[in-house]
C-alpha positions in Angstrom: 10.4 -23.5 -0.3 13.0 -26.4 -1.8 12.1 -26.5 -5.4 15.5 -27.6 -7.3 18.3 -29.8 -6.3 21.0 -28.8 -8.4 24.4 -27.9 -7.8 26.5 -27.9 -10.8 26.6 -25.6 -14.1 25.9 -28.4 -16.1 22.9 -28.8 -14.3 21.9 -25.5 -14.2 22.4 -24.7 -17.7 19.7 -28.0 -18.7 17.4 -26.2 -16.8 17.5 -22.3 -18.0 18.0 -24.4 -21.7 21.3 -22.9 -22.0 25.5 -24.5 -22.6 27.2 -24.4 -19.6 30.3 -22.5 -21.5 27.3 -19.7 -22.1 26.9 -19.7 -18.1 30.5 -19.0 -17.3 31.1 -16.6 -20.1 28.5 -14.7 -19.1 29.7 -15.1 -15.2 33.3 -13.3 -16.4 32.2 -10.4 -18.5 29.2 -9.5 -16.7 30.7 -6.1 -16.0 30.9 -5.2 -19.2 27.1 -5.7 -19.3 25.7 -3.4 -17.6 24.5 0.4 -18.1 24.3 2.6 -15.0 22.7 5.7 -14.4 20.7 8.1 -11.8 17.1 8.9 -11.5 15.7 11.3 -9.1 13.4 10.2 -6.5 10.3 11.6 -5.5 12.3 12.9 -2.1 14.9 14.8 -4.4 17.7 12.3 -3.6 19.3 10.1 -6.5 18.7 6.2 -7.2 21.4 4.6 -8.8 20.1 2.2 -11.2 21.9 -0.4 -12.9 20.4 -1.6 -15.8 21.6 -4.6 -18.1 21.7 -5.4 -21.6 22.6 -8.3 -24.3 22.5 -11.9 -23.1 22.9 -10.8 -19.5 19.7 -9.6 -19.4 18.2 -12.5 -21.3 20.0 -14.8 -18.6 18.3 -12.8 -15.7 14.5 -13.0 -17.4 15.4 -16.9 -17.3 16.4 -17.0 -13.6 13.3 -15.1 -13.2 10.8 -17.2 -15.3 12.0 -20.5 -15.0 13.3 -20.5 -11.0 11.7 -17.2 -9.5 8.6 -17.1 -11.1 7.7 -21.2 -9.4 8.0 -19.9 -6.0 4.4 -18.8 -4.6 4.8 -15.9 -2.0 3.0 -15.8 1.2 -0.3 -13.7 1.1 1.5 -10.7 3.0 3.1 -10.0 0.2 2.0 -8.0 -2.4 4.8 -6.1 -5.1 6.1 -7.7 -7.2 3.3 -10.1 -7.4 0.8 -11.1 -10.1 -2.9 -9.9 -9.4 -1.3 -7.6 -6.7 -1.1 -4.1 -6.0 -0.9 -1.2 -4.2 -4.5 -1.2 -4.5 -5.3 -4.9 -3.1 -2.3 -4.0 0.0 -4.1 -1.2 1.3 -7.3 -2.7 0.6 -6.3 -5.0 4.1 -6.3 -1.7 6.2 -9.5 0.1 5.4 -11.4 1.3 8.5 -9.4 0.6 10.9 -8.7 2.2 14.3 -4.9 2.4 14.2 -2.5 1.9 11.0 1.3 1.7 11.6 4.1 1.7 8.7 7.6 1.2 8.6 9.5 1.4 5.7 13.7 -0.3 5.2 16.0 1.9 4.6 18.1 1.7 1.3 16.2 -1.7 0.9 17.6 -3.1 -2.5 21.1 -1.9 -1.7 20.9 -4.0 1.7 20.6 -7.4 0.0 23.8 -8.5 0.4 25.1 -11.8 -1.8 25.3 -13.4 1.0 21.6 -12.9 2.0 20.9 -13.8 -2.2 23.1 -17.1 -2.0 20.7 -18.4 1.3 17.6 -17.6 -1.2 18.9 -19.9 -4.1 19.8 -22.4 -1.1 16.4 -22.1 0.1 15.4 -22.8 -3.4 17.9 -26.0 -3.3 20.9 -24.6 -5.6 24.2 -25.8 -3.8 27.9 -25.3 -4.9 28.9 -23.9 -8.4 25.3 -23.3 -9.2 24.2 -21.5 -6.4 27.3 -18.9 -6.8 26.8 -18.7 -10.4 23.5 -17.5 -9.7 24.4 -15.0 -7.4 27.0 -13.2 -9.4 24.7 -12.6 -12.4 22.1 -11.5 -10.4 23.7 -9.0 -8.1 26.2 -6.3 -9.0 28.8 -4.2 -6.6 28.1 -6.2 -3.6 24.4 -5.2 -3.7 21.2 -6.5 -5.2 20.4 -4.2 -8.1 17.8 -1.9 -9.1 16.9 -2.0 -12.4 17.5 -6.4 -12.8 14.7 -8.1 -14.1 15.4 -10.4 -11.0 15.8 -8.4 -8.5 12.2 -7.7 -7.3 11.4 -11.4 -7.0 14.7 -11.8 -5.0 14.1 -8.7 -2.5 10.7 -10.8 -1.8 12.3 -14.0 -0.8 14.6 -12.3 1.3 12.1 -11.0 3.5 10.5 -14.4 3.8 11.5 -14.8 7.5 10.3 -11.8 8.0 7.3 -11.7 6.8 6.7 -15.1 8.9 7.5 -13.8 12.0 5.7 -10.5 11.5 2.6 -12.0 10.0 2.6 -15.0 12.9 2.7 -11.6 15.2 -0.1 -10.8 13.4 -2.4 -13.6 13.6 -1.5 -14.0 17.1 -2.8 -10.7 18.1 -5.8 -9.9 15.5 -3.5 -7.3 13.5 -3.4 -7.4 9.7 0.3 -7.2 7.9 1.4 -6.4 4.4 4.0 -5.8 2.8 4.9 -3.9 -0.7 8.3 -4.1 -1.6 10.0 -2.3 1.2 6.8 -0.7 2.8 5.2 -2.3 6.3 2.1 -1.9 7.3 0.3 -3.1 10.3 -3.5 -2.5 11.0 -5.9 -3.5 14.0 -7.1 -2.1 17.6 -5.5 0.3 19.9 -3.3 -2.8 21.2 -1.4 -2.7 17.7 0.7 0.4 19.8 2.3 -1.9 21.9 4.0 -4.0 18.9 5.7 -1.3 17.4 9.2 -1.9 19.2 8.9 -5.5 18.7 8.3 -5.4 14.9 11.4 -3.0 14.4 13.7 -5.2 16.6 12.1 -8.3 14.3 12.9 -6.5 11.1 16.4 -5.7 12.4 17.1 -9.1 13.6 16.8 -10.5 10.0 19.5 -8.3 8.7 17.4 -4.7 7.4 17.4 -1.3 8.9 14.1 0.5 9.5 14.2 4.0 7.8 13.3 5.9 11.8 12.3 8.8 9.6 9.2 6.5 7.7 8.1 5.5 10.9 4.1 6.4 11.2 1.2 5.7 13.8 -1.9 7.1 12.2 -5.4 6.5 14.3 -8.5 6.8 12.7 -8.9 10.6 13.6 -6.3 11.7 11.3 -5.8 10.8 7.6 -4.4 7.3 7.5 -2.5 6.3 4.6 -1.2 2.9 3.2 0.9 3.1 -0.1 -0.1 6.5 -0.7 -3.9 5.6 -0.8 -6.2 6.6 2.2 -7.7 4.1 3.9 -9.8 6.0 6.4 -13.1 4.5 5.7 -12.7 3.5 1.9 -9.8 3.6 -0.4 -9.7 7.2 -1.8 -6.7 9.7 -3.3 -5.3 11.9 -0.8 -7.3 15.3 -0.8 -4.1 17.3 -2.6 -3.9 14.5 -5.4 -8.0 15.0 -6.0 -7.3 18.7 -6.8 -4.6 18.0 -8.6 -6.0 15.7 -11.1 -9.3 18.1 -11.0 -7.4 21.0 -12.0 -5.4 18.9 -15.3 -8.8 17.7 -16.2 -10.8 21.1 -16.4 -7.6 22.2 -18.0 -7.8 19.4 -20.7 -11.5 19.9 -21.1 -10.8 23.1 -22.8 -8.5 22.3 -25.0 -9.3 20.8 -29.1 -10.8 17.2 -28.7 -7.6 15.7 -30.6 -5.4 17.1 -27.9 -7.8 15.9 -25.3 -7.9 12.3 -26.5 -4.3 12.2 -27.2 -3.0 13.1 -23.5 -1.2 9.8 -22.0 -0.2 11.3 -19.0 -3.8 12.4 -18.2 -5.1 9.2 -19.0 -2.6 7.4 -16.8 -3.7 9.8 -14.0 -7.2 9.0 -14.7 -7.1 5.5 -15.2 -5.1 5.7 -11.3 -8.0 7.8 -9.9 -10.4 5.0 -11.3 -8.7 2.4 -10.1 -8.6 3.5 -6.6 -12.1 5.0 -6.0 -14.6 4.0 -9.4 -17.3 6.9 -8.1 -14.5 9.7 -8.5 -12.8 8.3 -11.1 -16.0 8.9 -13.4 -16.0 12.0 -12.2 -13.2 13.4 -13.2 -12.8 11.0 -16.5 -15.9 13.5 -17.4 -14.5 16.9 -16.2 -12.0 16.1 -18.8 -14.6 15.4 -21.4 -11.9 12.2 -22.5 -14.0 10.2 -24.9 
């Protein structure tokens, strides 16, 4: 994964096309940078998101397009990742007799600086530059949510995991994915037997498994993969399907300017298509959406 070998500022800054007195200013008032507030997760609990402004946040796109954005993640993974989806992860797990997921707990809070400074190290920053990079890219002793480079650096993180688990993987005739800080293993019966071992992996490399996201679905029971069921083809669950139904009939009655003009609806619609074309049509016409 070596890319660079660069261990001063000066050297850094040639490469992000910056002066190295822009670096260090930057390094000092950083702080002062950022915005934070609280959004509500789907669970009801609160995410903290810190979100940063000015020439911060011009700094952290950089990191992300001119180091990040060269390093090519292994085919396990799949957020964060261009031509990547939930769609194409749970595609990997369609049809299959047993599907097991684990999800991290707290996952972006758990990258620690020191886990961020052995990803630039990886990358082959040393010294001055290596630090630097770390204390513009994480905040509060935590990797960030809300950092234009903190998706990219959550995914290298997890590289030795996502070695050993997909090497578990192949060894055994499973199938493994990953999106963002969801797990997901797929394959025969035998895939029961693994599920100890892949927590104890995950633990190993410094992450805690969220015990209460733990899941063994078999294929009598409605298996689901990044919210998307995977039974026998990728489909919405049957309580999203009558959801969206019921907006659409709703929309088809109302004045064709209104219909057209509903985003939300059309987000929900354009989901719906995107996951299963035949009901996607469907519904696009219950909705009478031009």
């Amino acid at each position: 994964m070596r890319l660079f070998d660069i261990t001063s500022i000066e050297e850094l800054a040639k490469l992000l096309l910056m002066q190295p007195h822009e670096l260090q200013e930057l390094r000092k008032c950083r702080g002062a940078m950022y915005r934070s507030h609280q959004m509500r997760k789907s669970n009801g609990t609160l995410r903290t998101l810190h979100v940063p402004h000015g020439e911060l946040k011009l700094l952290q796109q950089k990191i992300n397009r001119q180091i990040l954005g060269k390093v090519v993640l292994l085919r396990c993974v799949h957020g964060g990742v261009k031509g990547r989806s939930v769609i194409t992860n749970a595609q990997r797990h369609v049809g299959k007799a047993f599907v097991f997921s684990v999800d991290i707990k707290d996952f972006f809070p758990s990258v620690r600086p020191e886990m961020v400074l052995s990803v630039f190290e990886a990358l082959g920053f040393r010294g001055d530059a290596a630090n630097l990079l770390v204390q513009v890219t994480t905040w509060d002793g935590q990797l960030p949510q809300g950092v234009p480079t903190s998706s990219a650096i959550a995914n290298l993180s997890m590289t030795r995991v996502d070695i050993r688990l997909e090497g578990l993987a192949l060894r055994h005739g499973l199938d493994y994915t990953r999106y963002v800080d969801d797990l997901t293993f797929s394959g025969p019966e035998r895939l029961q037997k693994f599920r100890k071992l892949i927590q104890r992996i995950v633990e190993e490399e410094g992450f805690i498994v969220n015990p209460d996201k733990m899941f063994t679905m078999h294929s009598g029971m409605r298996q689901v993969v990044t919210k998307i069921v995977v039974n026998t083809k990728l489909n919405l669950a049957r309580e999203d399907r009558k959801e969206i139904r019921r907006s659409a009939l709703q929309n088809a009655g109302l004045p064709r300017q209104v219909r057209d003009n509903d985003y939300a609806l059309r987000g929900r619609l354009s989901w719906a298509y995107s996951v299963n074309r035949t009901l996607g049509i469907k519904i696009r016409n219950l909705a009478r959406v031009s």
